[in-house]
MDAnalysis code that builds the backbone (N, CA, C; Angstrom):
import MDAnalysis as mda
import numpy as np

u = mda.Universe.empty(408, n_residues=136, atom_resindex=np.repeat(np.arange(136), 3), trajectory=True)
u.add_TopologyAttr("name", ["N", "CA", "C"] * 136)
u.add_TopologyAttr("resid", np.arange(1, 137))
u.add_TopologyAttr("resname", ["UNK", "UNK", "UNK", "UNK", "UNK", "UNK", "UNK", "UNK", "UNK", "UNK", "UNK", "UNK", "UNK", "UNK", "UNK", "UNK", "UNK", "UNK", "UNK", "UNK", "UNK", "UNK", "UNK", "UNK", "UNK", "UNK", "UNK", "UNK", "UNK", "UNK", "UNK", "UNK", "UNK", "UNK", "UNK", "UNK", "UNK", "UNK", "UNK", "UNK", "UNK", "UNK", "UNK", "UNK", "UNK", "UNK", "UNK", "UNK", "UNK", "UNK", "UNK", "UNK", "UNK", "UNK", "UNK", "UNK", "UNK", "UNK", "UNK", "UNK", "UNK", "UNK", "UNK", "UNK", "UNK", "UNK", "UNK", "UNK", "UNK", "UNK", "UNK", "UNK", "UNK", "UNK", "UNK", "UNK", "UNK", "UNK", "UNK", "UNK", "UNK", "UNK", "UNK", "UNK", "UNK", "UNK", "UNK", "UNK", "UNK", "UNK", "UNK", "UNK", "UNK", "UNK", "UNK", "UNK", "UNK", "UNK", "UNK", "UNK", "UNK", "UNK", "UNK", "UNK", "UNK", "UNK", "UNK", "UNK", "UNK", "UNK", "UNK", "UNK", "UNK", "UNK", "UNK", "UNK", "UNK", "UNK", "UNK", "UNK", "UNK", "UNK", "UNK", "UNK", "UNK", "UNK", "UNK", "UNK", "UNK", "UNK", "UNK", "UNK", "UNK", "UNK", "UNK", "UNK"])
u.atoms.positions = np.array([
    [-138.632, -127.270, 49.631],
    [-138.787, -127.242, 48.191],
    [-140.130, -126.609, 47.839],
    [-139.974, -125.765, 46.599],
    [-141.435, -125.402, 46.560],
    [-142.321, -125.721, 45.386],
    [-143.464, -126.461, 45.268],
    [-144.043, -126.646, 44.512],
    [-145.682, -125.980, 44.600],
    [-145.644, -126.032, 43.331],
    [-146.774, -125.147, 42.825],
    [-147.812, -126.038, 41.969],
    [-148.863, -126.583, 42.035],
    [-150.486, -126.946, 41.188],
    [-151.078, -125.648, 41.133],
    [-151.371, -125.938, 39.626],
    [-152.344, -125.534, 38.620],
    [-153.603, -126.199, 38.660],
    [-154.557, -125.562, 39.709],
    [-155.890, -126.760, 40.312],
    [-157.155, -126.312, 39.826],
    [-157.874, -126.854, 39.946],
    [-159.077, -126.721, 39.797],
    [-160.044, -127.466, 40.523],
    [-160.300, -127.037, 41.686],
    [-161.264, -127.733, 42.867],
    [-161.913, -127.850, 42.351],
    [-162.890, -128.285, 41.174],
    [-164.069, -128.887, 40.936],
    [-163.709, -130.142, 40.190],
    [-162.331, -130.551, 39.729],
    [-161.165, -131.756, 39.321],
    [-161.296, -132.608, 40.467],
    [-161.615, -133.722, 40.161],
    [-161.290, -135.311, 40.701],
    [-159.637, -135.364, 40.886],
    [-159.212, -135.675, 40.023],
    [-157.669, -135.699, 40.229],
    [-156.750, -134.364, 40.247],
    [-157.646, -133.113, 40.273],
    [-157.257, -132.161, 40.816],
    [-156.418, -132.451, 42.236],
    [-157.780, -132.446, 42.698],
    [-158.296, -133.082, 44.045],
    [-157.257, -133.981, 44.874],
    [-156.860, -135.355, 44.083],
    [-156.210, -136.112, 44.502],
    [-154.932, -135.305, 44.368],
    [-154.315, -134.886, 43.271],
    [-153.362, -134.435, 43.233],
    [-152.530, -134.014, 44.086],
    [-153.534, -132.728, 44.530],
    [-152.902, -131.789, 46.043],
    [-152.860, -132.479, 47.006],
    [-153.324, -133.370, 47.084],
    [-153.533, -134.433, 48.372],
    [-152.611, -135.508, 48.678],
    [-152.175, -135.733, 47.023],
    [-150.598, -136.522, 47.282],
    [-149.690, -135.606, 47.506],
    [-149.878, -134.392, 47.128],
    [-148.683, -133.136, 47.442],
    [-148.754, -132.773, 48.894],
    [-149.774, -132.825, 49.737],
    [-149.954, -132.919, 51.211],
    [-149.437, -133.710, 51.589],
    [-150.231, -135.201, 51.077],
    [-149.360, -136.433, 52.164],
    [-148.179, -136.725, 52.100],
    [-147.049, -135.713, 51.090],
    [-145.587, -136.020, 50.907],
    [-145.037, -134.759, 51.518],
    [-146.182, -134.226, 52.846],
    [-145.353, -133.573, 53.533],
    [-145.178, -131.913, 52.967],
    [-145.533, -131.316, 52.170],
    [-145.092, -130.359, 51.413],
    [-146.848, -129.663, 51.150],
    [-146.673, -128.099, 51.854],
    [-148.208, -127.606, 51.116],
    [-147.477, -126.700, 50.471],
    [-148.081, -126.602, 48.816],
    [-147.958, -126.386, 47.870],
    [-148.954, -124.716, 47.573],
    [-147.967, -123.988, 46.467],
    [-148.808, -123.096, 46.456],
    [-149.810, -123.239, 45.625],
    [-150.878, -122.959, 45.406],
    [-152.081, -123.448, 44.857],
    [-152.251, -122.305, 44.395],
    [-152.824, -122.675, 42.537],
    [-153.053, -121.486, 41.975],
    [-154.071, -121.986, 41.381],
    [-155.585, -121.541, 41.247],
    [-157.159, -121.780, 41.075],
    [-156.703, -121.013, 39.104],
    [-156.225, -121.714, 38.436],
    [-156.268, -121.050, 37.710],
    [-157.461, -120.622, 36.828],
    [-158.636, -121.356, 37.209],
    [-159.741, -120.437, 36.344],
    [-160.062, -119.204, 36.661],
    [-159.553, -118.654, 38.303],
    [-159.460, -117.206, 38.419],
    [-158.419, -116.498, 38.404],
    [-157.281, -117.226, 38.431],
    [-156.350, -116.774, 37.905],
    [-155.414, -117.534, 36.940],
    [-155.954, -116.826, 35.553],
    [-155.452, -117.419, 34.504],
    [-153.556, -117.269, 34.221],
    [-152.985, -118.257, 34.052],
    [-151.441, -118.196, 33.987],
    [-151.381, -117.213, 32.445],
    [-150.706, -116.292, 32.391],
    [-150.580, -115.878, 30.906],
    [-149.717, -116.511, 29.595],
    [-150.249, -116.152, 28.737],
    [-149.577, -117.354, 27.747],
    [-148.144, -117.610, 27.525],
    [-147.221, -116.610, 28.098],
    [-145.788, -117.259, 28.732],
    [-145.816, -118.018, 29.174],
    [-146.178, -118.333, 30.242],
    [-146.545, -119.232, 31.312],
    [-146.961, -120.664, 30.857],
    [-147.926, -119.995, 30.342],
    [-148.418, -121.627, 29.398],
    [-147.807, -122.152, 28.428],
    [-147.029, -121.296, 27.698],
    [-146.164, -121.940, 26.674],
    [-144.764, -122.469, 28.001],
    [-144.554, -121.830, 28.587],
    [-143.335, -122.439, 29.531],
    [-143.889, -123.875, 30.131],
    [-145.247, -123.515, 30.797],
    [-145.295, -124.972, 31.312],
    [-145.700, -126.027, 30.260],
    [-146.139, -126.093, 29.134],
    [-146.396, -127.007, 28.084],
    [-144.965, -127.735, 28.012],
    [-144.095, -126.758, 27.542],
    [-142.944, -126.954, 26.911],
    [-141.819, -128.018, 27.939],
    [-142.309, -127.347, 29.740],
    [-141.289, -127.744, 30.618],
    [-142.060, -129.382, 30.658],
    [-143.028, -129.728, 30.399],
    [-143.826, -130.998, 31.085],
    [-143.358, -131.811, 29.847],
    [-142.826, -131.194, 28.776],
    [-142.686, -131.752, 27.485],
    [-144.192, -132.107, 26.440],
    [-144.628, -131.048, 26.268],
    [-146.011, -131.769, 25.833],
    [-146.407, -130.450, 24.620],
    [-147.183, -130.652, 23.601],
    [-147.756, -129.830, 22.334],
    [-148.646, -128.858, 23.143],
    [-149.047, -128.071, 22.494],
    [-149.838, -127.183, 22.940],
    [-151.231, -127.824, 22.921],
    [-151.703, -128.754, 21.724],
    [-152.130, -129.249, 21.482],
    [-152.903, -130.576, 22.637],
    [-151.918, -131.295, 23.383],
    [-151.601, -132.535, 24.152],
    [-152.021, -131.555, 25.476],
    [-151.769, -130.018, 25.903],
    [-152.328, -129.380, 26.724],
    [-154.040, -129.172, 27.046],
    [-154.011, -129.268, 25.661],
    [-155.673, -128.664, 25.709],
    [-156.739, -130.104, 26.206],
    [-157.589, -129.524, 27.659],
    [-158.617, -130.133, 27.859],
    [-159.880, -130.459, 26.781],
    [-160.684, -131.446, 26.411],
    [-161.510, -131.407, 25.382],
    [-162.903, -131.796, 26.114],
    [-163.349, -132.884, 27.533],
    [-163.967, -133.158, 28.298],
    [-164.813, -131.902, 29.225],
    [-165.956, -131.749, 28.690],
    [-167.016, -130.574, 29.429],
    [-166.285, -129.345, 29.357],
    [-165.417, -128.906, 28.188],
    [-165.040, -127.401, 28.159],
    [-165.724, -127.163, 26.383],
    [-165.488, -125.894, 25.735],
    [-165.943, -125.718, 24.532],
    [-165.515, -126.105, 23.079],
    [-164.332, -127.185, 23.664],
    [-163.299, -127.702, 22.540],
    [-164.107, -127.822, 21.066],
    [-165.380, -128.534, 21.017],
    [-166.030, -129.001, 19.754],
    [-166.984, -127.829, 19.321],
    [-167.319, -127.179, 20.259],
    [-168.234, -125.931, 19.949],
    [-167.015, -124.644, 18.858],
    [-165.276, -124.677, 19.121],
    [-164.870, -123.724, 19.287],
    [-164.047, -124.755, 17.846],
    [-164.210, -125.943, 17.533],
    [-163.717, -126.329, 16.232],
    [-162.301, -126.861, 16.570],
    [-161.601, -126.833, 17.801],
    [-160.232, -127.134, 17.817],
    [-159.960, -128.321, 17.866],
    [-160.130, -129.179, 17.121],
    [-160.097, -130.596, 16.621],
    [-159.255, -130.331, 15.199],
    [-159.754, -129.336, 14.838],
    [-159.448, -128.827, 13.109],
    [-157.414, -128.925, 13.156],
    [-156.729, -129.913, 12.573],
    [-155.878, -130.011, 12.981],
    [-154.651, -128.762, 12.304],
    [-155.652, -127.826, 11.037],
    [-154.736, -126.522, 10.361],
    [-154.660, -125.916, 12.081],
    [-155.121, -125.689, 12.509],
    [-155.145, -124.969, 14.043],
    [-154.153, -124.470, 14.108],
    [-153.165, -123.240, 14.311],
    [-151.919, -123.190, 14.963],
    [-151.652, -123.297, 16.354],
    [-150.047, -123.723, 16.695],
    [-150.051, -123.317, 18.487],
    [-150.927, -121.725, 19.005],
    [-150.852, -121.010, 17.803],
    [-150.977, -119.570, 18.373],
    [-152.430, -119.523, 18.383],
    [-153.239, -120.070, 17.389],
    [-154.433, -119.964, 17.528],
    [-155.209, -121.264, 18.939],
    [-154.302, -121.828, 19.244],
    [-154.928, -122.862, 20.113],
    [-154.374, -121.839, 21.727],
    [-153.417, -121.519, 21.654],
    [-153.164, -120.395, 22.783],
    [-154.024, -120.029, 23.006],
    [-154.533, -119.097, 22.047],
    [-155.368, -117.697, 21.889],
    [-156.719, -118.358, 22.509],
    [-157.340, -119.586, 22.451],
    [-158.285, -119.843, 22.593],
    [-158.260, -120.604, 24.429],
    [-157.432, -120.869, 24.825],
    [-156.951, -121.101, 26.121],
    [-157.152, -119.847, 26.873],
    [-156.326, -119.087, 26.271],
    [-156.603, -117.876, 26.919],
    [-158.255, -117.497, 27.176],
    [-158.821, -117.280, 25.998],
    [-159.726, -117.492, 25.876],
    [-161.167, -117.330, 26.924],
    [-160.321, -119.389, 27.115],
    [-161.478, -119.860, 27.554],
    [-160.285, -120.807, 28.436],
    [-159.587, -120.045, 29.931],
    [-159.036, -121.122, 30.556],
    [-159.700, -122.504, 30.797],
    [-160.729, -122.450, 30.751],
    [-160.985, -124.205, 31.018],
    [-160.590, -125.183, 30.072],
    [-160.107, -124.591, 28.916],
    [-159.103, -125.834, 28.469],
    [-158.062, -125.951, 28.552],
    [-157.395, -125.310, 29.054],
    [-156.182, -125.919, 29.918],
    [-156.131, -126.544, 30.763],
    [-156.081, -128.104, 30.357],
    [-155.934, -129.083, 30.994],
    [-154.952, -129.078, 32.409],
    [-155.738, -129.910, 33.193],
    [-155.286, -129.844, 34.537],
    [-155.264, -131.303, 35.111],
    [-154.539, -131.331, 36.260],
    [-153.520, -130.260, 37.276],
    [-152.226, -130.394, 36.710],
    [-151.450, -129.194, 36.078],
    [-149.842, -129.089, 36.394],
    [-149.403, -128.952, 37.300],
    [-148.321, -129.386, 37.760],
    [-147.219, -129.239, 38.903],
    [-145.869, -129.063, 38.485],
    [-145.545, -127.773, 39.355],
    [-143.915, -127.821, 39.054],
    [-143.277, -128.040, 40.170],
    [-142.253, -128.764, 40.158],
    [-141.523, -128.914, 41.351],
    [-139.790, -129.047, 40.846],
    [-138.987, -128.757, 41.900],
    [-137.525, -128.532, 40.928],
    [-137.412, -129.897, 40.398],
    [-137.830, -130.543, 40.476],
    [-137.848, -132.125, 39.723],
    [-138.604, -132.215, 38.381],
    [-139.020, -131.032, 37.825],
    [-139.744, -131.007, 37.045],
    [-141.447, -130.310, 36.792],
    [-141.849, -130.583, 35.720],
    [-143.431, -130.265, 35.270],
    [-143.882, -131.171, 34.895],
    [-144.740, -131.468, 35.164],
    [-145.822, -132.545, 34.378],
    [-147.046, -132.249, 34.473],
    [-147.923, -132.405, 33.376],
    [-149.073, -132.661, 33.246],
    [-149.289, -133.904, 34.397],
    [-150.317, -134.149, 35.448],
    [-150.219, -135.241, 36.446],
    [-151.810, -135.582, 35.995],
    [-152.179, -136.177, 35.105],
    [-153.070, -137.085, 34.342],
    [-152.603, -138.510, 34.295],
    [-152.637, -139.365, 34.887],
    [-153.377, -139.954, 36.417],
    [-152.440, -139.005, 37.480],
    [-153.421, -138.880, 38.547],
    [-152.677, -138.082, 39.112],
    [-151.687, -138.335, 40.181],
    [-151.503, -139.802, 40.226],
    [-149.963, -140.416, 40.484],
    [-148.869, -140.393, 39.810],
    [-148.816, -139.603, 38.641],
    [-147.745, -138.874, 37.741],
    [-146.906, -138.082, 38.635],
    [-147.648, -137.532, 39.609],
    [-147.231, -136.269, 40.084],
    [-145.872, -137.008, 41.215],
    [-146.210, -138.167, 41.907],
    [-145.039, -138.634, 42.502],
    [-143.610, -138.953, 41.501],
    [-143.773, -139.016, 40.364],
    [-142.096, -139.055, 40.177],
    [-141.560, -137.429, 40.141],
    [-142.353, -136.780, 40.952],
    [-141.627, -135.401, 40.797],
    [-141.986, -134.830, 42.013],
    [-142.300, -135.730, 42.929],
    [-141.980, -134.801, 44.236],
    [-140.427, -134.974, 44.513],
    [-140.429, -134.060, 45.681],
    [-138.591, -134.537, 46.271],
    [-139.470, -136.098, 47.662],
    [-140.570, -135.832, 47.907],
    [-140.677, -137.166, 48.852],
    [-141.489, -138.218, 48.130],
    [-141.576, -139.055, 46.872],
    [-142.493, -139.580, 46.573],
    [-143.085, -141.290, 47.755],
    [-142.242, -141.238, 48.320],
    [-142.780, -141.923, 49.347],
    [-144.019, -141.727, 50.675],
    [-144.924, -141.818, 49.658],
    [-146.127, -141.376, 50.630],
    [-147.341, -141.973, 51.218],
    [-146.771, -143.344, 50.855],
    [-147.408, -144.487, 51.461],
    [-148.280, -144.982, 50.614],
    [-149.737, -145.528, 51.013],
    [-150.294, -145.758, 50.290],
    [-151.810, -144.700, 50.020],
    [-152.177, -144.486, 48.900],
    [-152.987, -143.528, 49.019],
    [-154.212, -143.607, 47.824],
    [-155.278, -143.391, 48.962],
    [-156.590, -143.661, 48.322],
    [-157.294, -142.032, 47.396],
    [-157.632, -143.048, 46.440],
    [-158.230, -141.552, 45.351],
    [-159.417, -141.466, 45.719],
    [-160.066, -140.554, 45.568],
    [-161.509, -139.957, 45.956],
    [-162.687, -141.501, 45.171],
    [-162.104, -141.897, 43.766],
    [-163.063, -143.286, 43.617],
    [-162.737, -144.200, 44.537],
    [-162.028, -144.602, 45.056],
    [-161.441, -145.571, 45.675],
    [-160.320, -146.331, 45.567],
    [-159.806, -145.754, 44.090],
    [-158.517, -146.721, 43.407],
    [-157.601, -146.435, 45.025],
    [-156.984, -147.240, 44.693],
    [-155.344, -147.026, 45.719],
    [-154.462, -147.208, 44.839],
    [-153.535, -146.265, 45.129],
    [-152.537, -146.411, 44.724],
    [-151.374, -146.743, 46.195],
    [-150.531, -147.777, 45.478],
    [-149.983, -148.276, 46.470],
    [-148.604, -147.385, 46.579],
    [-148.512, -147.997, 48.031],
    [-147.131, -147.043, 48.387],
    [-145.644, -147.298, 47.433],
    [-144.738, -146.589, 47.197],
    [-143.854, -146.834, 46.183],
    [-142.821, -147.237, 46.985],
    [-141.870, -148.159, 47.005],
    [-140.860, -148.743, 47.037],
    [-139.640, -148.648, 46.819],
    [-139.316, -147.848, 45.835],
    [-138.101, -147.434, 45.074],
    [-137.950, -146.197, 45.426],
])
């Protein structure tokens, strides 16, 4: 099966992310998207596939969200695009697609209801949380 993150190695739950996508057996293609930015197809596809606003996409934490006014809720999708584009670092991260789906994986144990193995035992996050192995 092939799955694909939208990462950003300098992400905490980037981080974890790919790492539950490792320990379920599966290396994933990894796309650094701050150097390679997905184009706004792309981003409107994966917003749309994870089920989420364009809006609910956008990172606001250490990127230019308040400098750049996009709080302002007249905003359009097109003008909040435009500014993604922009400035990829607000495109919130890590997405994953897998034929099970997209999700935004914010905690990044989201990402197990969409592997094909979410049985991956138990697994420690870079703070220390554990997340315990799943059952079902």
């Amino acid at each position: 099966m092939s799955i694909t993150i939208y990462h950003n190695p300098d992400c905490g739950t980037s981080r974890n992310t790919l790492a539950m996508i490792r320990q379920s057996g599966v290396e994933p293609e990894v796309i650094e998207y701050l150097k390679t930015p997905p184009t706004r197809q792309k981003l409107v596809t994966l917003i749309a596939d994870a089920g989420l606003t364009v809006r609910q996409a956008i990172r606001q934490k250490d990127t230019p969200y308040d400098a750049l006014g996009l709080a302002n809720p007249a905003l359009t999708d097109a003008q909040l695009l435009d500014a993604i584009e922009a400035h990829p670092i607000l495109f919130n991260r890590p997405f994953v697609v897998t034929a099970r789906g997209t999700r935004l994986c914010r905690p990044s144990e989201l990402v197990l209801d969409i592997l094909p193995n979410p049985h991956i035992g138990d697994f420690t996050k870079e703070d220390g949380e554990v997340v315990p192995a799943r059952t079902t």
